[in-house]
N, CA, C and O of each residue as an XYZ file, in Angstrom:
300
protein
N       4.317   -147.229     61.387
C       4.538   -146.444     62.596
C       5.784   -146.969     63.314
O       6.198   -148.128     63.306
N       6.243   -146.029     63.862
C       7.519   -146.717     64.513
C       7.637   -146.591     65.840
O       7.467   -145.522     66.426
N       8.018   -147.979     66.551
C       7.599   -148.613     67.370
C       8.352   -147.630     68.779
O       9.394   -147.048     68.479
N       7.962   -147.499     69.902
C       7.812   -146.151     71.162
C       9.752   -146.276     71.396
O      10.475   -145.283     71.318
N      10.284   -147.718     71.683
C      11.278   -147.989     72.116
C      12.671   -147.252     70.996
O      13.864   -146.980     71.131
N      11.645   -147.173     69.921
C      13.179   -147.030     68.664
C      13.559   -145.288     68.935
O      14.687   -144.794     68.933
N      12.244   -144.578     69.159
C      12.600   -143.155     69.160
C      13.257   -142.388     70.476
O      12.517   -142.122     71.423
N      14.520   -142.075     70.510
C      15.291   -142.044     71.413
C      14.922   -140.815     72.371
O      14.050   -140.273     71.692
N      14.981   -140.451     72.918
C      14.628   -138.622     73.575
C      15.470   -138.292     73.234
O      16.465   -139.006     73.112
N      15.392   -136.421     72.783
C      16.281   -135.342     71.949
C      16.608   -134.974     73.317
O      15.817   -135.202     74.231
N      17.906   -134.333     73.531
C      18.158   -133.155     74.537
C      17.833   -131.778     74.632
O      17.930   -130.884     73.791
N      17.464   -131.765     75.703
C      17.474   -129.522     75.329
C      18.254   -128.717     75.315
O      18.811   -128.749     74.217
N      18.508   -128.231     75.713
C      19.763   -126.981     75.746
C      20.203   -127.324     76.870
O      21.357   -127.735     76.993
N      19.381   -127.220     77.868
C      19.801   -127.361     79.405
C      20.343   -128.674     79.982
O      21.094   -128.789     80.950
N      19.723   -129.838     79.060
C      20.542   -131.211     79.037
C      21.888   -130.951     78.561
O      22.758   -131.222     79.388
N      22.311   -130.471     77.384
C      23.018   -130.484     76.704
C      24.613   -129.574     77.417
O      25.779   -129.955     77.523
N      24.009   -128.437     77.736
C      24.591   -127.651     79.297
C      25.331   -128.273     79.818
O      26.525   -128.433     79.565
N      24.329   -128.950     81.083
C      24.780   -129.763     81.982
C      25.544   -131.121     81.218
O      26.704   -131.182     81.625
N      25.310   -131.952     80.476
C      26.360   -132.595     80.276
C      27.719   -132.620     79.346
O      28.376   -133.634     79.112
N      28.037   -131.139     78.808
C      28.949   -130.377     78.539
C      29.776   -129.322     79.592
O      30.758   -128.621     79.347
N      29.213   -129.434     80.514
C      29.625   -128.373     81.599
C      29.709   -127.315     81.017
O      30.750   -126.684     81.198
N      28.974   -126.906     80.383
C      29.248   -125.173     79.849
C      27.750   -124.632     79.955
O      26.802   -125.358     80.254
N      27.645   -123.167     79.654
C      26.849   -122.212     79.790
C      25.445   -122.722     79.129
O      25.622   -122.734     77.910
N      24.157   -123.137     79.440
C      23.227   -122.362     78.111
C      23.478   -121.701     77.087
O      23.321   -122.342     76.048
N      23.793   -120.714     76.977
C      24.434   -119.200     76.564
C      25.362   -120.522     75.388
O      24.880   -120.628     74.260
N      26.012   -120.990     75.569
C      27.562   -121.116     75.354
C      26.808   -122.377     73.957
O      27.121   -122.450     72.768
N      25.763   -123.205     74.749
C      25.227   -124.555     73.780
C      24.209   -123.837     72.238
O      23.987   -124.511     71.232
N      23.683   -122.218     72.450
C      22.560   -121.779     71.940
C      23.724   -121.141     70.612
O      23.660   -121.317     69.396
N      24.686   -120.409     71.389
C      25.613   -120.056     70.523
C      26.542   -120.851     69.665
O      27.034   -120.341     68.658
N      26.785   -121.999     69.999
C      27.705   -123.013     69.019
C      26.416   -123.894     68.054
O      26.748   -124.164     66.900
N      24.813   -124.386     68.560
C      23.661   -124.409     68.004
C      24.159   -123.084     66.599
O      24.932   -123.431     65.706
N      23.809   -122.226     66.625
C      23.888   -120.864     66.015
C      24.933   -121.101     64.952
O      24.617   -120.793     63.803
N      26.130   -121.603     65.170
C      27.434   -121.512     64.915
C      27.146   -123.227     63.905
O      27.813   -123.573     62.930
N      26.535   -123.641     64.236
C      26.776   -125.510     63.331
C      28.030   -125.833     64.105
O      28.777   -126.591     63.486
N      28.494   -125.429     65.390
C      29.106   -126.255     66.137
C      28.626   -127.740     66.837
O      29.165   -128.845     66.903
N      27.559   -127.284     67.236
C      26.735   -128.091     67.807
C      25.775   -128.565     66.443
O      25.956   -127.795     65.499
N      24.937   -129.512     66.195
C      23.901   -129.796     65.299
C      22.710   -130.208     65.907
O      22.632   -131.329     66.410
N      21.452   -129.149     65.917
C      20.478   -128.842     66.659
C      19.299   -128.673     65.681
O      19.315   -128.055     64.616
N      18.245   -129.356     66.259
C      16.715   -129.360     65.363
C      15.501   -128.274     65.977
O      14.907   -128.648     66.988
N      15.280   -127.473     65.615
C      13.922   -126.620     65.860
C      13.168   -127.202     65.491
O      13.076   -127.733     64.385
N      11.997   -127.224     66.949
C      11.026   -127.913     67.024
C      10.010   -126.161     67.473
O      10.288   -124.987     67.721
N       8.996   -126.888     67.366
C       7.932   -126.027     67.768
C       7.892   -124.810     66.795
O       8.636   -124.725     65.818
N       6.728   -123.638     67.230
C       6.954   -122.903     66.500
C       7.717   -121.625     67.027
O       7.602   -120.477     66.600
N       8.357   -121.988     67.843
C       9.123   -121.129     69.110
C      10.545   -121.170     68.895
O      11.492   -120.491     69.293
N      10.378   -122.411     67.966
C      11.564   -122.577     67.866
C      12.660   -123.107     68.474
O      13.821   -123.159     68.068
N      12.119   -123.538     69.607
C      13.104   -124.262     70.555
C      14.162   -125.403     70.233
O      13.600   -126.470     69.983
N      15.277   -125.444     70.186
C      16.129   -126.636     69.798
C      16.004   -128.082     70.495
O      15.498   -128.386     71.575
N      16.526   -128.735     69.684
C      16.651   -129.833     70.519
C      17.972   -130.848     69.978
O      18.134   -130.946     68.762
N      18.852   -131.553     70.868
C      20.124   -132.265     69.765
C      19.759   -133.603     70.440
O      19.228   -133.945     71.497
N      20.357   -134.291     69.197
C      20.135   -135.809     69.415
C      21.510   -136.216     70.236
O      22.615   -135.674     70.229
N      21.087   -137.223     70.854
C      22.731   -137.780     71.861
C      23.565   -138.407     71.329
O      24.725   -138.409     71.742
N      23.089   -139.221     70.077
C      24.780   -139.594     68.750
C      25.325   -138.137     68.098
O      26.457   -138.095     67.617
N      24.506   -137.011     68.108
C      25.528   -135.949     67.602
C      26.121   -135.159     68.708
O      26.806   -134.285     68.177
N      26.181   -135.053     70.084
C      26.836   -134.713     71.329
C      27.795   -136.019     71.261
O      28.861   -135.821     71.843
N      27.724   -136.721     70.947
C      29.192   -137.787     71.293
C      29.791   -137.754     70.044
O      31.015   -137.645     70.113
N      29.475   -137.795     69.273
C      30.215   -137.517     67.957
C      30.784   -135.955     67.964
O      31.699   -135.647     67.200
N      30.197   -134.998     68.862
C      30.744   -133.887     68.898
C      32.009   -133.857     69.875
O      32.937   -133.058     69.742
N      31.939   -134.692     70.732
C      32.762   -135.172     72.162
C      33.922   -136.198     71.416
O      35.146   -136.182     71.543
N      33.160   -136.984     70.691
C      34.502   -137.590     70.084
C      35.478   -136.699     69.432
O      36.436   -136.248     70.059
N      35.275   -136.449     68.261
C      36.047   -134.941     67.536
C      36.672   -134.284     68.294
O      37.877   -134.090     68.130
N      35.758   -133.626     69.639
C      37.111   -132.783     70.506
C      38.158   -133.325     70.842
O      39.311   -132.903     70.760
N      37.698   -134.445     71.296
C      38.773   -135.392     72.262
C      39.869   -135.786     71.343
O      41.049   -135.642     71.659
N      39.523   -136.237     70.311
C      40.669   -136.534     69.166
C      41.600   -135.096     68.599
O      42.791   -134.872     68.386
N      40.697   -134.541     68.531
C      41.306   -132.809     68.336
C      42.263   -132.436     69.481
O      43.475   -132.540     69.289
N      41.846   -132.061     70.512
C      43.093   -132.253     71.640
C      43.700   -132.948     71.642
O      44.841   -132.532     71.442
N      43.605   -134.489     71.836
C      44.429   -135.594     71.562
C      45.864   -134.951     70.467
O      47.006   -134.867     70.919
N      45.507   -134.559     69.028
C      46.617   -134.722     68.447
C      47.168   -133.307     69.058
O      48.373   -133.151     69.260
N      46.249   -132.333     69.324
C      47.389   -130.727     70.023
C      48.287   -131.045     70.455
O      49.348   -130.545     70.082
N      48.223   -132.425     71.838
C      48.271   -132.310     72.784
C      50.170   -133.000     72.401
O      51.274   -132.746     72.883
N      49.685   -133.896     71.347
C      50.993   -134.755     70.797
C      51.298   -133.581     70.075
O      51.911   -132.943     70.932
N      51.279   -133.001     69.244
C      52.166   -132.010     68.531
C      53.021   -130.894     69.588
O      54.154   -130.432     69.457
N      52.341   -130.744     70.310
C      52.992   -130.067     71.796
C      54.060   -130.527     72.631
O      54.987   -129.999     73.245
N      53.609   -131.724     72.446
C      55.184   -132.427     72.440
C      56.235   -132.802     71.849
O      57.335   -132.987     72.370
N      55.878   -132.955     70.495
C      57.165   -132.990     69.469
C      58.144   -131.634     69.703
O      59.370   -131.690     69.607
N      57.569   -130.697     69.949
C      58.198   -129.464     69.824
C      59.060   -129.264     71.031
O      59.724   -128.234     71.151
């Protein structure tokens, strides 16, 4: 069994929202898209994302802009 401390809490949509500053709408649709990487739980189906794949998703952007941002300037 694995022990209470190791299993981290998933986010919901509405976590995920708010600490993306974007829509519901916007987290359900990139979920949808494998932008986001999201687990259905229940039989409702409700998502849920883990918080190493929101920073790993946050990292990627940031590096992604990062180089736009330098190629925008070479030019």
């Amino acid at each position: 069994m694995v022990p209470q401390d190791d299993i981290m809490p998933m986010l919901t949509v509405n976590g995920v929202a708010r600490l993306l500053h974007i829509h519901v709408n916007t987290v359900r649709r990139w979920s949808d898209q494998n932008i986001l990487k999201s687990y259905r739980i229940t039989r409702r189906g409700d998502r849920r994302f883990r918080r190493e794949d929101i920073a790993r998703f946050l990292a990627e952007y940031n590096e992604f802009n990062t180089n736009k941002t330098r190629q925008k300037e070479r030019v």
